[in-house]
C-alpha positions in Angstrom: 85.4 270.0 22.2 82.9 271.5 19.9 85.0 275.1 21.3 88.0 274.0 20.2 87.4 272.9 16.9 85.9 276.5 16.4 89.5 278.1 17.6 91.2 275.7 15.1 89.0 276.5 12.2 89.5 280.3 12.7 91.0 281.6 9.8 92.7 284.7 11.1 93.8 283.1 13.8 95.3 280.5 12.0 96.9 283.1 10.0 98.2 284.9 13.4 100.2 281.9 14.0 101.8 280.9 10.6 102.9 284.7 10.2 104.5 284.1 13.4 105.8 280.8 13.1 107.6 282.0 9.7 108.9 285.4 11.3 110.9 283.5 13.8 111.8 280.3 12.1 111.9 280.9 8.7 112.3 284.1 7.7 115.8 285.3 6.1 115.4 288.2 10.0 114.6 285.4 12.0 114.9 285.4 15.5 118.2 283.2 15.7 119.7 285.2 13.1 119.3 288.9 14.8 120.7 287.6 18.1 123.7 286.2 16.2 124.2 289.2 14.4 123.8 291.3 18.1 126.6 289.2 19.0 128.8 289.8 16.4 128.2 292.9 16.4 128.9 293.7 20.1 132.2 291.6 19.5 133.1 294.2 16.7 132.9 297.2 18.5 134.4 295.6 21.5 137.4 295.0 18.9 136.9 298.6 17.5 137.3 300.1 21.2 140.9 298.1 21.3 142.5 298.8 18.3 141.3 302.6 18.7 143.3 302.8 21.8 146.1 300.9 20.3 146.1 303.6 17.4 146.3 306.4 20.2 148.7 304.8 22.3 150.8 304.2 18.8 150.2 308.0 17.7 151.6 308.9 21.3 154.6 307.0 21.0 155.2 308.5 17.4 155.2 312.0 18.4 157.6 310.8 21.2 160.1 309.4 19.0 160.1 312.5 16.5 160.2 315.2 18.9 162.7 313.4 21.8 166.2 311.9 21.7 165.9 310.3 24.9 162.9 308.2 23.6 164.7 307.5 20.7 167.3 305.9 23.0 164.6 304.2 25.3 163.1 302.6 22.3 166.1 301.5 20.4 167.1 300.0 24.1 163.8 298.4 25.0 162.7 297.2 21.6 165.5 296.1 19.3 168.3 295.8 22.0 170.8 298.2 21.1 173.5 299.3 22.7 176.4 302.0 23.1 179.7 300.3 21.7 181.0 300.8 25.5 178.1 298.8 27.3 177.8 295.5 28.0 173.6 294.0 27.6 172.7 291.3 29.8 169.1 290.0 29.1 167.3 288.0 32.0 163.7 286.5 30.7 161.5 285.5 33.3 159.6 281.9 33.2 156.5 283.1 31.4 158.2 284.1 28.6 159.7 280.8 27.6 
């Protein structure tokens, strides 16, 4: 008992644990706050990677349409539905898109 008491009365030991009782609970760089930020930050550049692709595959697509005719066509065709004034267009959907 008398051994305890002597741990509890320890100054620098009780100054051990508040120092790391307020770096993880109380400080503004807590504990709970840096793992949230880890995850919003892996979320971020998991977005980033996306959209950087998207911007390649857009930049492709772009050089494509200015240097190719044909794509011109393909696009018009796939995208906005156009067609020759001597075609007929027949659009089928599947389920999954209703």
């Amino acid at each position: 008992m008398k051994n305890i008491l002597s741990v509890i009365k320890n100054k620098y030991l009780l100054a051990i644990i508040f120092f790391i009782v307020w770096m993880l609970f109380f400080d503004p760089r807590d504990w709970a706050t840096i793992t949230e930020r880890q995850a919003k930050l892996d979320e971020l550049q998991q977005s980033e990677k996306i959209l950087t692709e998207k911007i390649q595959n857009s930049r492709k697509e772009l050089i494509l349409l200015k240097t190719s005719a044909e794509t011109i066509e393909k696009y018009a065709r796939e995208k906005y539905k156009m067609k020759k004034d001597n075609e007929d267009l027949f659009i089928l959907e599947t389920a999954e898109h209703q």
